[in-house]
C-alpha distance (Angstrom), angle and dihedral (degrees) to the residues before:
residue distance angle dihedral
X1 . . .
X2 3.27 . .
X3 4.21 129.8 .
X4 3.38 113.2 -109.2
X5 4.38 127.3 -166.9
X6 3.55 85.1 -118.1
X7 3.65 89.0 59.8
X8 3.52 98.3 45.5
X9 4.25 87.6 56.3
X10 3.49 92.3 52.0
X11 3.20 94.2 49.5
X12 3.63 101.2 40.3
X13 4.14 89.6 49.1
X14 3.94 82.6 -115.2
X15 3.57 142.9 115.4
X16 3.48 121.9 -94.6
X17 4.39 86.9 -125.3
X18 3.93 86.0 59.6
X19 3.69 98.1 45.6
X20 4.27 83.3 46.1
X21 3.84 83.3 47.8
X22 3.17 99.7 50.1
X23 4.11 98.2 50.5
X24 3.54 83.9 51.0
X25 3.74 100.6 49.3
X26 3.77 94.2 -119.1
X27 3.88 122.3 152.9
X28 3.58 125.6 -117.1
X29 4.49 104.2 90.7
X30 3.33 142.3 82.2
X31 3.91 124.7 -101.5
X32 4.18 83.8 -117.2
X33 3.48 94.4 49.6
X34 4.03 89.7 39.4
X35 4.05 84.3 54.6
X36 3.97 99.6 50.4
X37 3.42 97.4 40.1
X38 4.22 88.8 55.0
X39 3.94 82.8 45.1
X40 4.13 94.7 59.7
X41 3.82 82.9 41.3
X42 3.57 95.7 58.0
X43 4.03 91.5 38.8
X44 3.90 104.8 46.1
X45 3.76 88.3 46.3
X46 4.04 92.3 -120.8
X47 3.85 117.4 -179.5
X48 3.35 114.4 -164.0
X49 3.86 118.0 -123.4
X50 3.48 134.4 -144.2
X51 3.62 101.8 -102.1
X52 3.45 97.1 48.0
X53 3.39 90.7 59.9
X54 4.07 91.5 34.3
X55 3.43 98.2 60.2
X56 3.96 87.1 67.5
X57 3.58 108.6 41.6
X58 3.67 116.1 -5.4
X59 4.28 119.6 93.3
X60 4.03 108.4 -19.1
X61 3.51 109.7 -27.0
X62 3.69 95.0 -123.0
X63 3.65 138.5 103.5
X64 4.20 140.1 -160.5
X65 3.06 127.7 -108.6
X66 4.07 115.2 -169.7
X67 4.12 118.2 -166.1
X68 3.92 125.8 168.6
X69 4.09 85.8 -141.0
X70 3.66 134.1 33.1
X71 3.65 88.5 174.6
X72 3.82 112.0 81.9
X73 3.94 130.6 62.4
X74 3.94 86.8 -112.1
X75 3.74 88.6 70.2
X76 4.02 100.8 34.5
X77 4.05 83.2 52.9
X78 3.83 88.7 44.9
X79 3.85 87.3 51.1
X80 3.93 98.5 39.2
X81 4.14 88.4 59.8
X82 4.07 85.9 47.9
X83 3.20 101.9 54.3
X84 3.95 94.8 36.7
X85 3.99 83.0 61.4
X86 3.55 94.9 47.4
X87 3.77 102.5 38.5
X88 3.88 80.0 60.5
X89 3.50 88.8 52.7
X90 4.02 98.6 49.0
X91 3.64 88.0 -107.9
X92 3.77 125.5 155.4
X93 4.12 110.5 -149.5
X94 3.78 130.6 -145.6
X95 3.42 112.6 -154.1
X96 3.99 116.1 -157.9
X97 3.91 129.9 -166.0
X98 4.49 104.2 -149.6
X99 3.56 85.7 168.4
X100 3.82 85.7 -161.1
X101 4.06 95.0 -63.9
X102 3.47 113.3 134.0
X103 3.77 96.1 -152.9
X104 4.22 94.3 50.8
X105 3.50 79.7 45.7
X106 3.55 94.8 59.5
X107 3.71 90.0 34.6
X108 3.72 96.0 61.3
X109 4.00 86.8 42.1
X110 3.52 82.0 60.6
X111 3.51 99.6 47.9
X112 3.73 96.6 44.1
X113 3.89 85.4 62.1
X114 3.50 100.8 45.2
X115 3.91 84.0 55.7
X116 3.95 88.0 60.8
X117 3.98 84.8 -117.5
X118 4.19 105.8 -164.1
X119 4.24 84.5 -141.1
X120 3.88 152.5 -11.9
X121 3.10 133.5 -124.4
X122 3.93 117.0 -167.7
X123 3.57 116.2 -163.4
X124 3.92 146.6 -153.8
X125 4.18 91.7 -30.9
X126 3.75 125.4 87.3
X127 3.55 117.7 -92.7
X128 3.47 106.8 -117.5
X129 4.11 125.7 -144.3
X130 3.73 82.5 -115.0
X131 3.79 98.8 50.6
X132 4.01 87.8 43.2
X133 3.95 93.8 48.1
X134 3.93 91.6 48.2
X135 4.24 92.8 50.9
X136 3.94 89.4 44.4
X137 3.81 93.3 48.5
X138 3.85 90.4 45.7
X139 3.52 99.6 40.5
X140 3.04 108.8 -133.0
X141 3.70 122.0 143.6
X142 4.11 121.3 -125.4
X143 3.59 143.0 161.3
X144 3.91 134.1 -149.0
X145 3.66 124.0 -126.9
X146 3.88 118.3 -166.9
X147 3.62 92.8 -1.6
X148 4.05 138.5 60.1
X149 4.04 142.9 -155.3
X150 3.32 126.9 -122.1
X151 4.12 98.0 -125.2
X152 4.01 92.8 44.2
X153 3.38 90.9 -133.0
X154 3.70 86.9 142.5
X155 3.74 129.2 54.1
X156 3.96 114.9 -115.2
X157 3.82 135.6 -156.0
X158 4.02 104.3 -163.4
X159 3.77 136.0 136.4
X160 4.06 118.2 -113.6
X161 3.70 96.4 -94.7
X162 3.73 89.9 -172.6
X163 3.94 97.3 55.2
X164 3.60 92.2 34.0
X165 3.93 97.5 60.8
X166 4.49 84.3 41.8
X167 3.61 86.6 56.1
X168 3.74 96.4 45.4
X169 3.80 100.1 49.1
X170 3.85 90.3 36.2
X171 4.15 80.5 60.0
X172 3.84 86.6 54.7
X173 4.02 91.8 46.1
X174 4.05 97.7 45.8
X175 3.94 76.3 52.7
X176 3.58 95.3 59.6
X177 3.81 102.1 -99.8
X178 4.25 115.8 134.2
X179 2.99 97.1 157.9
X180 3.54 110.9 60.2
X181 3.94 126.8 162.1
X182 4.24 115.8 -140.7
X183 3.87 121.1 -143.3
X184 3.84 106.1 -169.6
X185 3.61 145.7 150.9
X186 3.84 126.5 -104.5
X187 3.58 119.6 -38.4
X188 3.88 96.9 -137.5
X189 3.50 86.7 49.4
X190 4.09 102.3 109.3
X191 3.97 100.4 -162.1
X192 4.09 107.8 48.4
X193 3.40 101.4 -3.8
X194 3.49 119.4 47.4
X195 4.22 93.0 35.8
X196 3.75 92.7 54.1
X197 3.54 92.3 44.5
X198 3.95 87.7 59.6
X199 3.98 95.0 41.1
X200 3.44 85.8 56.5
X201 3.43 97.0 49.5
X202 3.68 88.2 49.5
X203 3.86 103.0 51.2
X204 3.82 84.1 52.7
X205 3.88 98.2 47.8
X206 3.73 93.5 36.3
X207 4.35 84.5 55.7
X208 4.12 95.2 48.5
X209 3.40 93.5 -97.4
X210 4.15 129.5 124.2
X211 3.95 121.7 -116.8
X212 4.00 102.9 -138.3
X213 3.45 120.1 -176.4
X214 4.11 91.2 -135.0
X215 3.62 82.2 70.2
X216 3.81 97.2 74.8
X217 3.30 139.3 64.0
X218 4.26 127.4 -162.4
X219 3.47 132.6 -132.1
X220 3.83 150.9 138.4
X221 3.47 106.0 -100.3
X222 3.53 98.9 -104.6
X223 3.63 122.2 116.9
X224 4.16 100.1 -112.3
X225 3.63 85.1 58.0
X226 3.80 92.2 52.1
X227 3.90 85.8 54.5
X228 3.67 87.0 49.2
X229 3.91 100.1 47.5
X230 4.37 91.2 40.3
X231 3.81 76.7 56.9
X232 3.65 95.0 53.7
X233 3.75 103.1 38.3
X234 3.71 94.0 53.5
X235 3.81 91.3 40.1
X236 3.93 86.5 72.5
X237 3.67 91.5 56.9
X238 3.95 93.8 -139.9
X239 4.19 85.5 156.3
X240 3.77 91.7 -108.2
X241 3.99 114.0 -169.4
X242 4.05 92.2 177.6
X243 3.71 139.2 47.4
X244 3.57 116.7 -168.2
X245 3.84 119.6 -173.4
X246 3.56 136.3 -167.0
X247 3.69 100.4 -130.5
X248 3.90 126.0 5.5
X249 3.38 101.3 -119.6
X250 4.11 77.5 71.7
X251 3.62 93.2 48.8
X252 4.07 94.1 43.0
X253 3.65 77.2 59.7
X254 4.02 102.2 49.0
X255 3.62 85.4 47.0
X256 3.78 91.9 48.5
X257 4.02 81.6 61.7
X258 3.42 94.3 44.1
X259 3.96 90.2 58.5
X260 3.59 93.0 41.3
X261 4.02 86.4 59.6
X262 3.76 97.5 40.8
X263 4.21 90.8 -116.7
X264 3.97 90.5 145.9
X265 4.24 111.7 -136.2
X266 2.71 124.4 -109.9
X267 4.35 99.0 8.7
X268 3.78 94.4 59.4
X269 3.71 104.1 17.9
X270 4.08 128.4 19.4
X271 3.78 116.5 -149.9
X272 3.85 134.2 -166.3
X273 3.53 135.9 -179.1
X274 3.93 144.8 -160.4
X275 3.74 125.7 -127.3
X276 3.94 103.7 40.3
X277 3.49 94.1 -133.4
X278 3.87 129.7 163.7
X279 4.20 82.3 -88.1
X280 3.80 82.3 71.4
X281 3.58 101.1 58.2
X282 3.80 103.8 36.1
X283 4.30 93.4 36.7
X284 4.14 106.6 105.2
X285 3.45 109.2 -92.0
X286 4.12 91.0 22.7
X287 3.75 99.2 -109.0
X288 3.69 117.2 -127.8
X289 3.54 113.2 -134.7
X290 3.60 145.9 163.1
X291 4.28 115.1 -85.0
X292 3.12 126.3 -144.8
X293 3.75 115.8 -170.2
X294 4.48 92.2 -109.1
X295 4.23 94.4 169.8
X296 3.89 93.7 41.9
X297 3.18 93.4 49.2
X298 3.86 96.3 49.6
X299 3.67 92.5 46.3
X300 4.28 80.6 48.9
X301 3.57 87.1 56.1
X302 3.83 91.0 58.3
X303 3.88 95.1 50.9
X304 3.51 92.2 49.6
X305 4.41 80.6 59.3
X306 3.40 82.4 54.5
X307 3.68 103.1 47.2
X308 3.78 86.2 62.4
X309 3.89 117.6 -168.3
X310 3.92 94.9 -10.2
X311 4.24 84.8 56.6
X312 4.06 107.5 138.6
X313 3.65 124.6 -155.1
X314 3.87 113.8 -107.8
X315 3.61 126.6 -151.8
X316 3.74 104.4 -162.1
X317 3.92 127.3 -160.6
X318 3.82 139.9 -85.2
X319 3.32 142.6 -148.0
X320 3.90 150.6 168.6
X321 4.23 121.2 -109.3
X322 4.02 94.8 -154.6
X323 4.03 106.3 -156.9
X324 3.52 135.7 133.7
X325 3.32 110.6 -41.4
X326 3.79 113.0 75.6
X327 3.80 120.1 73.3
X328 4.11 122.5 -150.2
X329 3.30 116.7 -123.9
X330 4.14 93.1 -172.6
């Protein structure tokens, strides 16, 4: 298996920027560090590829980065850890707005290549046949963060939707909750809708309990449509004590709702999120909510530019933020 420059950094105890510095005679090290990081070179066999190198002084130095939304704090943090990876890397960043329309999409795709762009990075929104057929036929290289294709032609960086949303609604149930409401996003959408939908499903099926479609509620992620779905799901008076939503802006807006109707959180109605962004810790209660590591992964989706043809797909880790918004019921 080949040697990658992310291999080399971990094993040199370095960053992957100094170990691309340092092939490419930039400043900014030590003569120690300059001397190990050679040493693991010459050991693991490492050949240095042509984007590794490219990304600091071949064509522009800059790279694309294509998101559906530049409104929410889940794509701000995705940018921030970006950015911090390529400003390290004396990389300029284009930032592109799809907003979930094919032809800007391919538009900006366009663009992006026109401008001689070293990289792509393609962001929270499926990657299309089209999108994929254009970046192989152009040659450029890219990465996905938060999102996948169905060929794996490209290397990823993304949670495990599927055993993320499990593990947050089986934190609601081992709290008590069975009867516990799902805000979501589309159900033919394969990256953060249809997964959580199933890990859901799952965590309630795997505790005794029955999946029923009354139980959820759709929307886009956005915190209006969290108002809307809260609205729905408690509309159908299915005796709900949980809401679990798949990003917080949607549960900032359930509990909005909630407020507006005097149902107290978390006393008469427990709510939990997906995302753990800032929302989380300034909302009122803080909402717990399931984390998902947004800058690292970002940042991932930079190395895995850097890696070049002998990139791997990442699945990075998960966890759940408890705070103040979740009641037990035991």
């Amino acid at each position: 298996m080949a040697v990658k420059l992310s291999d080399v950094a971990r094993m040199a105890g370095v960053s992957t920027a100094t170990v691309s510095r340092i092939i490419n005679k930039l400043p900014g090290y030590s003569e120690e560090t300059r001397e190990k990081v050679l040493r693991v070179i010459e050991e693991s066999g490492f050949q240095p590829n042509a984007l590794a190198q490219g990304l600091v002084n071949r064509k522009s130095n800059t790279i694309g980065v294509l998101l559906p939304s530049l409104s929410t704090h889940f794509s701000s943090l995705l940018i921030r850890g970006i950015e911090r990876a390529a400003y390290s890397q004396s990389t300029g960043v284009f930032i592109c707005n799809t907003d979930n329309d094919g032809e800007r999409t391919m538009e900006y795709l366009s663009m992006l290549t026109q401008k001689r762009v070293d990289g792509i990075i393609f962001a929270s929104e499926w990657l299309t046949d089209d999108y994929a057929n254009f970046l192989k036929k152009a040659k450029v290289p890219a990465a996905l963060v938060a999102t996948a294709s169905e060929d794996n032609h490209f290397p990823y960086v993304k949670v495990d939707d599927y055993s993320a949303s499990r593990d947050a609604v089986k934190y609601l149930i081992q709290r008590g909750h069975r009867k516990i409401g799902f805000i979501t996003g589309r159900a033919d959408d394969p990256i953060a809708g249809r997964p959580r939908i199933e890990g859901y499903r799952a965590a309630l099926r795997e505790s005794g309990l029955d999946p029923r479609d009354a139980d959820i509620a759709f929307g886009n992620f956005h915190f209006e449509s969290g108002v809307d779905a809260m609205a729905e799901l408690y509309g159908r008076g299915l005796g709900h004590t949980a809401v679990f939503a798949s990003s917080d802006e949607m549960a900032l807006g359930a509990m909005s709702w909630l407020h507006a109707k005097g149902i107290s959180i978390p006393e008469e109605m427990s709510v939990m999120g997906y995302d753990d962004t800032i929302d989380a810790r300034i909302s009122y209660p803080t909402l717990t909510t399931l984390r998902q590591p947004i800058e690292a992964m970002g940042e991932k989706a930079f190395e895995l530019l850097m890696d070049g043809p002998n990139a791997r797909s990442v699945i990075m880790g998960h966890s759940i933020t408890s705070r103040d918004s979740v009641r037990d019921l035991i």
